[in-house]
C-alpha positions as CSV (number, residue, x, y, z in Angstrom):
1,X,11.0,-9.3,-23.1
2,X,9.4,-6.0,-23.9
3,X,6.2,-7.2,-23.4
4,X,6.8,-8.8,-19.8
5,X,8.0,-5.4,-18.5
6,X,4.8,-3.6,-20.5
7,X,2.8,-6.2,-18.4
8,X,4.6,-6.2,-14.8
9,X,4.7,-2.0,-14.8
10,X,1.2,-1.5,-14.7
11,X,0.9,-2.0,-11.4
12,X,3.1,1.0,-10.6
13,X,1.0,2.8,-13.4
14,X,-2.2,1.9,-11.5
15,X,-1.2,3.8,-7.8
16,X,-0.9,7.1,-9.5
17,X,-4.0,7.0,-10.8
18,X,-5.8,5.5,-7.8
19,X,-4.4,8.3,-5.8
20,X,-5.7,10.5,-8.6
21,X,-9.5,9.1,-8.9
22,X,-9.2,9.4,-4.7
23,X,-8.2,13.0,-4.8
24,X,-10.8,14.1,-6.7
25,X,-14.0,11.9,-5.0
26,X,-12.0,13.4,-1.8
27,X,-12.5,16.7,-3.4
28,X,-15.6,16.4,-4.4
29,X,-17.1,15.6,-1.1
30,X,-15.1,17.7,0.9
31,X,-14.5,21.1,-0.2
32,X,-18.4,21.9,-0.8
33,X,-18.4,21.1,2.9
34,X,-15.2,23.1,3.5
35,X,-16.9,26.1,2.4
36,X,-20.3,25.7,3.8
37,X,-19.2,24.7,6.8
38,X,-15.9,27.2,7.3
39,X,-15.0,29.0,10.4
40,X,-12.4,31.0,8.7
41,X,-13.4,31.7,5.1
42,X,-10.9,31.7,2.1
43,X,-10.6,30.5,-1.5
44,X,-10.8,27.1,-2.4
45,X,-8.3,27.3,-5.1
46,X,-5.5,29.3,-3.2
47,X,-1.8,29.1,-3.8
48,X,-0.9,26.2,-1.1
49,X,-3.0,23.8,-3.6
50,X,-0.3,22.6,-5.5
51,X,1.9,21.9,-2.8
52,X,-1.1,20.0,-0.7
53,X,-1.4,17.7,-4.1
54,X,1.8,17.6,-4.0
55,X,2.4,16.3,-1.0
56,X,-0.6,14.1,-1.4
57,X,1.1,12.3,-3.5
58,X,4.2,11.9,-2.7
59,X,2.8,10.1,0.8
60,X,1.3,7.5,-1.1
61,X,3.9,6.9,-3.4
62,X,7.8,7.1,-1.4
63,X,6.8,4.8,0.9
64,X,6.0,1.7,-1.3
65,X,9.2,3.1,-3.1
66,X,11.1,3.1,-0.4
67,X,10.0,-0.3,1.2
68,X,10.1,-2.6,-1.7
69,X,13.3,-3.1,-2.3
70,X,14.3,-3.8,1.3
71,X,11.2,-5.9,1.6
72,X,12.2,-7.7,-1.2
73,X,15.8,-8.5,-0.7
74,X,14.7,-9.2,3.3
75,X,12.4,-12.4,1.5
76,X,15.3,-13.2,-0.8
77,X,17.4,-13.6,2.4
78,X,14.7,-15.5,4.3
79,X,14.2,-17.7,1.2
80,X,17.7,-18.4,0.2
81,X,19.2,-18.7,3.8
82,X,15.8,-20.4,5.3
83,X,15.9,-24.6,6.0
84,X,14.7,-26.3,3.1
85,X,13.1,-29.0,5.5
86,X,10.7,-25.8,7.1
87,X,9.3,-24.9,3.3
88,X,8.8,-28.5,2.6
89,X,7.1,-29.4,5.4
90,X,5.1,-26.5,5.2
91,X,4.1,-27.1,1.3
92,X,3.0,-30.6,2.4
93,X,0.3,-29.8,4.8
94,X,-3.2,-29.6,4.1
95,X,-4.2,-26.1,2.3
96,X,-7.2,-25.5,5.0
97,X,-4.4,-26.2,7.7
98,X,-2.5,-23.2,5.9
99,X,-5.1,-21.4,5.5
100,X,-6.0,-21.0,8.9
101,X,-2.6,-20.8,10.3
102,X,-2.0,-17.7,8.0
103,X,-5.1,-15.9,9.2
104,X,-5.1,-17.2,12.8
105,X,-1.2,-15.9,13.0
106,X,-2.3,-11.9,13.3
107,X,-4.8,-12.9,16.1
108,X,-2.1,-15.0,17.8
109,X,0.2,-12.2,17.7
110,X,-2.0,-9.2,18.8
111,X,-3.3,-11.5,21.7
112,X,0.3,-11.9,22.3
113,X,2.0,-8.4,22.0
114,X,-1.2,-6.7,24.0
């Protein structure tokens, strides 16, 4: 049991640290240019820092926190409350026919809505 939890949390493990490795290739490119480039000059390292990484990472990280559980218990309902008949008849068809009904949907739709 331990180890199915150890395997299934390292995707939450792994957004921290993408936002981390991001941060710093953002920093890297960026605040040479930032000071080269400045109309107003002023330290790189001042005291809002901590509060910008701050809230850098709190952007990427509440909303995935705050959508997947309402996400997930929206499927569950679909799922549980859904016709049987539409998921089998649907798992019967052809996997190209799938396929291309799953990518030509988002085209369908934004031909649609615009």
């Amino acid at each position: 049991m331990q180890a199915f939890f150890a395997i299934h949390h390292i995707p939450y493990l792994l957004g921290p640290f993408r936002q981390l490795v991001w941060l710093c290739l953002l920093a890297i490119v960026f605040m040479p240019l930032e000071h080269v480039f400045a109309v107003h000059r002023r330290r790189p390292f001042s005291k809002r820092l901590f509060g910008d990484i701050g809230f850098y990472f709190l952007a990427g990280l509440i909303p995935g926190l705050l959508l997947t559980p309402i996400l997930g218990l929206t499927l569950w309902a679909a799922h549980h409350y859904g016709p049987t008949r539409y998921y089998h008849w649907v798992a019967g068809l052809p996997l190209w026919l799938r396929v291309m009904g799953s990518l030509g949907n988002p085209i369908f739709n934004f031909k649609v809505v615009r």
